[in-house]
LUMFIPA-869145 format. One line per 5 residues: number of its first residue (from 1); their letters; for each residue x, y, z of N, C-alpha, C, O. Coordinates in pm, 1 decimal. Layout:
BEGIN
NUM> A> X:Y:Z:X:Y:Z:X:Y:Z:X:Y:Z  ... $
# end
This chain:
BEGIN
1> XXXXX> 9261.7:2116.5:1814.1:9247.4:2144.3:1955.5:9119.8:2076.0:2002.9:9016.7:2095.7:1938.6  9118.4:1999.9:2106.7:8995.9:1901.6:2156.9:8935.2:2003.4:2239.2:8979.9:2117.6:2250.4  8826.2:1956.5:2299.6:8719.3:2062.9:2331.8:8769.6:2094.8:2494.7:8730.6:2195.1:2554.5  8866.5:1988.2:2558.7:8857.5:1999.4:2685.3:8983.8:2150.4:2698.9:8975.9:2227.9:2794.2  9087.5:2166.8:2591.0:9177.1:2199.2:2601.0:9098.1:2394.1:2512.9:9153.0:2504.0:2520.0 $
6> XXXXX> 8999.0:2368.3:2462.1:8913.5:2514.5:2449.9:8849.9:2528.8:2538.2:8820.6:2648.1:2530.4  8797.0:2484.6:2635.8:8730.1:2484.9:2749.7:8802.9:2565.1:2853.4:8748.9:2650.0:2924.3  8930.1:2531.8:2856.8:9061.8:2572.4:2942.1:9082.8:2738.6:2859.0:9083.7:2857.5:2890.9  9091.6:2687.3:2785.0:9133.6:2869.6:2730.5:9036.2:2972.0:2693.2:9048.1:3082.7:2640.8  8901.4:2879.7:2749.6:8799.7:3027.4:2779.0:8780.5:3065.2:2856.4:8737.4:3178.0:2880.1 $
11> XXXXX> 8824.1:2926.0:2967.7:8778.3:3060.1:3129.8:8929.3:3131.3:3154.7:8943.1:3205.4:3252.0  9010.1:3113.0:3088.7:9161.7:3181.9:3118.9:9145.4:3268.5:3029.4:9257.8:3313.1:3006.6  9044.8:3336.9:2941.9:9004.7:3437.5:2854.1:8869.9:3517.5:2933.2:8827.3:3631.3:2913.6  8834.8:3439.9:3003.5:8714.9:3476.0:3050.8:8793.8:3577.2:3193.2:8784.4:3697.7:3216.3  8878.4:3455.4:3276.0:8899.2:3526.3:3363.8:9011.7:3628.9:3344.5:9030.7:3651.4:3464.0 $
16> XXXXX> 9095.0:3703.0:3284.9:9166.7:3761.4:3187.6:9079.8:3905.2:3161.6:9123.4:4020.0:3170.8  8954.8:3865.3:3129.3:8847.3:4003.0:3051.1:8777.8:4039.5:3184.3:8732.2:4153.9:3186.1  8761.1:3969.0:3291.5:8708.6:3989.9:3424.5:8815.8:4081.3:3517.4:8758.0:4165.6:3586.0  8978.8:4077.9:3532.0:9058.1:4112.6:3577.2:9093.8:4240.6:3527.8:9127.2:4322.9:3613.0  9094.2:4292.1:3352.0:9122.3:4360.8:3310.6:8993.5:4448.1:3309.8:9036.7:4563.3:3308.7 $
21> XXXXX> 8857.5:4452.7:3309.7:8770.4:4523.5:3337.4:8758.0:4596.2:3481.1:8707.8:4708.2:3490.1  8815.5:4512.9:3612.3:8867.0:4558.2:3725.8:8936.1:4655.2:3717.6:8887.7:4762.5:3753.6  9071.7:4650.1:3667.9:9166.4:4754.2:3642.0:9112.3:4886.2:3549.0:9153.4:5000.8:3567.7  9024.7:4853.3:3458.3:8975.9:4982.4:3376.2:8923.7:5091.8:3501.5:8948.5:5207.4:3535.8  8844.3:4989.6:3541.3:8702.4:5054.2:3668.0:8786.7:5124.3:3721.9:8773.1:5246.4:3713.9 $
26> XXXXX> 8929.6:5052.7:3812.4:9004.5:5138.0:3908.1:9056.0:5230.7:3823.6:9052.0:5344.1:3871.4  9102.0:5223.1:3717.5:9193.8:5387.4:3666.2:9113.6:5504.2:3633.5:9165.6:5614.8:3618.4  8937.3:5475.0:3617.3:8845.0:5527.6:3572.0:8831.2:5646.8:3710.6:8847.3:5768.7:3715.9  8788.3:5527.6:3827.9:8770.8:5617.8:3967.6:8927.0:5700.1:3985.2:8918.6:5809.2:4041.6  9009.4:5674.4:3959.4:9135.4:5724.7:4019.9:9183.7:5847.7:3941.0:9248.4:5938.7:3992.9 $
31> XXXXX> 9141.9:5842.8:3792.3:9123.2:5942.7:3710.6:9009.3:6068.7:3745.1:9038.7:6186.0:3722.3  8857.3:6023.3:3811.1:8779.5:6121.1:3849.5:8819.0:6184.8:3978.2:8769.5:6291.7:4013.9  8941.9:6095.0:4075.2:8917.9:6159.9:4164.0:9070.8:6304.8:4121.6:9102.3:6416.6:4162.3  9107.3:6229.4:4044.9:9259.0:6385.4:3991.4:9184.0:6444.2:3946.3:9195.1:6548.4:4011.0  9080.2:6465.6:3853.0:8983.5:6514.8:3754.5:8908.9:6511.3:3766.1:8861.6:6406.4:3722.5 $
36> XXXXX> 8790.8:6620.7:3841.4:8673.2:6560.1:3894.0:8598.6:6619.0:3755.4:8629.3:6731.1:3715.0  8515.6:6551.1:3696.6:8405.7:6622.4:3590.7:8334.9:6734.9:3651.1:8219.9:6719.9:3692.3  8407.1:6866.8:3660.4:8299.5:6969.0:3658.7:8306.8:7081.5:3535.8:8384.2:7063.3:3441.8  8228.4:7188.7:3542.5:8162.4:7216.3:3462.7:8274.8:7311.8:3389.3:8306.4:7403.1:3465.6  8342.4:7317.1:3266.6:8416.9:7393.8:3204.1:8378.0:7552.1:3198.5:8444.0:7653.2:3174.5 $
41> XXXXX> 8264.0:7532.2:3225.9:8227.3:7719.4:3215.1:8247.3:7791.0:3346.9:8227.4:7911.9:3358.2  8288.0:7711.8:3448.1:8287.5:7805.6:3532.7:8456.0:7807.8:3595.0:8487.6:7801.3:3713.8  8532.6:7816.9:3497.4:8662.8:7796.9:3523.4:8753.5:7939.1:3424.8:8732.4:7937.0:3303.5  8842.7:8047.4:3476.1:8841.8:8108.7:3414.6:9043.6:8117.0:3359.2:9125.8:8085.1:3445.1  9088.2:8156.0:3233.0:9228.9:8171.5:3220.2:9263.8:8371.4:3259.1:9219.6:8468.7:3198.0 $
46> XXXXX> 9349.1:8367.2:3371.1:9385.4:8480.0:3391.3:9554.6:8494.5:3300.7:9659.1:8429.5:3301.1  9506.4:8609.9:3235.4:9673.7:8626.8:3172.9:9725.3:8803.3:3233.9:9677.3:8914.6:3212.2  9848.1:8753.6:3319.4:9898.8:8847.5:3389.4:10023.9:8903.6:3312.4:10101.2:8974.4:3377.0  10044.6:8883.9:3209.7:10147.4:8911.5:3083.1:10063.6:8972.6:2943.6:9972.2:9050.3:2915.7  10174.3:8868.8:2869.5:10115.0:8931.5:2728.4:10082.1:8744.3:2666.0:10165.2:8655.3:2684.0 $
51> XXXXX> 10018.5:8733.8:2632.6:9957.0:8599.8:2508.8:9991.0:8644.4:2398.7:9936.0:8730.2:2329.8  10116.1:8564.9:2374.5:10122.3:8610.7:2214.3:10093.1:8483.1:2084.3:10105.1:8360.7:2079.0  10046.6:8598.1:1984.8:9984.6:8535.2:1885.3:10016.1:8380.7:1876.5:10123.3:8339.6:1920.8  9894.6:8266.7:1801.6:9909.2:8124.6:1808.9:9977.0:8063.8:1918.5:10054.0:7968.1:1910.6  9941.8:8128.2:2025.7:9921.8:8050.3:2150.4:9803.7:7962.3:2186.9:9688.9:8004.1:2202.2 $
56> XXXXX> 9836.1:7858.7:2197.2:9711.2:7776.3:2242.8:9685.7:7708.2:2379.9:9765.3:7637.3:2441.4  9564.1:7741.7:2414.9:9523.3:7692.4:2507.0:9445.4:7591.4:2479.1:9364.2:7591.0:2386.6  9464.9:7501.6:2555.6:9341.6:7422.5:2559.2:9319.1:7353.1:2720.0:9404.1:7314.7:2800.4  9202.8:7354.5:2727.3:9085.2:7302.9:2871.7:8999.0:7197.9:2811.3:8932.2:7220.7:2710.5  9000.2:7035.9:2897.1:8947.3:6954.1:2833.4:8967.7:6988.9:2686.2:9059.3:7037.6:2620.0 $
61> XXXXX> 8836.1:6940.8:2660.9:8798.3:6937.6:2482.1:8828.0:7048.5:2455.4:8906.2:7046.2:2360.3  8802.4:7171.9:2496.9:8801.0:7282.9:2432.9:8899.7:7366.5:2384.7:8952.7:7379.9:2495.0  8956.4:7421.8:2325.3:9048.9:7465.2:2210.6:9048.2:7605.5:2169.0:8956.3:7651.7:2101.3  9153.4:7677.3:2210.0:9167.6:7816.1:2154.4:9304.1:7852.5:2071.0:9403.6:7815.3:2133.1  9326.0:7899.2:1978.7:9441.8:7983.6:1968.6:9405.1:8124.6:1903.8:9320.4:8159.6:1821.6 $
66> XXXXX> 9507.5:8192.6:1977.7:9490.9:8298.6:1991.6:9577.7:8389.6:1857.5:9689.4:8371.2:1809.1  9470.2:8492.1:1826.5:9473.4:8549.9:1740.5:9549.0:8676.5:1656.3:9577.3:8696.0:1538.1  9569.3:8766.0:1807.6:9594.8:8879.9:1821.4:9654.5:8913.6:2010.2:9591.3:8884.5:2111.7  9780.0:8975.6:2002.3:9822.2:9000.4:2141.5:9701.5:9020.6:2239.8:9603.7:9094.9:2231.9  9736.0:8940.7:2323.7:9645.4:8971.8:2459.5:9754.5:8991.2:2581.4:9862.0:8940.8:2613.7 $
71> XXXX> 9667.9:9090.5:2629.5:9814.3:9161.2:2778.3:9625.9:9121.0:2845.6:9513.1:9100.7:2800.7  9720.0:9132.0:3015.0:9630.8:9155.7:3083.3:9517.6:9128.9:3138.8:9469.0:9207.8:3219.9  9453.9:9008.9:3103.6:9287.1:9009.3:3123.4:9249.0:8894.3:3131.7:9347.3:8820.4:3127.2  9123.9:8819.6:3145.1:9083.9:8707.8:3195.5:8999.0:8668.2:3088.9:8937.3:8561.9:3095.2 $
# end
């Protein structure tokens, strides 16, 4: 491959990694605005039934399963 014809397939790599960094950015904002980062502790699970055993919840990262019947409570 001669140099003029690598020359060609770096700015079509270049512009390629420029276009696709665009698109990250936009799914990034479009993701915070469905999902805004706030604070997991101040968000609560109300259970108006019964939770039964190895039920799992999970919020973001965070991870529960449950142990023992839960009726009732938050």
């Amino acid at each position: 491959m001669d140099n003029d014809n690598k020359n060609v397939l770096k700015k079509q790599l270049l512009l390629l990694k420029i276009k696709l960094n665009n698109e990250i950015q936009d799914l990034k904002k479009r993701t915070n605005e469905i999902i805004p980062n706030e604070n997991i502790a101040n968000h609560r699970i109300v259970c108006k039934g019964i939770m039964y055993v190895n039920t799992k919840i999970t919020i973001g990262w965070m991870k529960y399963r449950v142990r023992n019947e839960i009726s009732y409570s938050k």
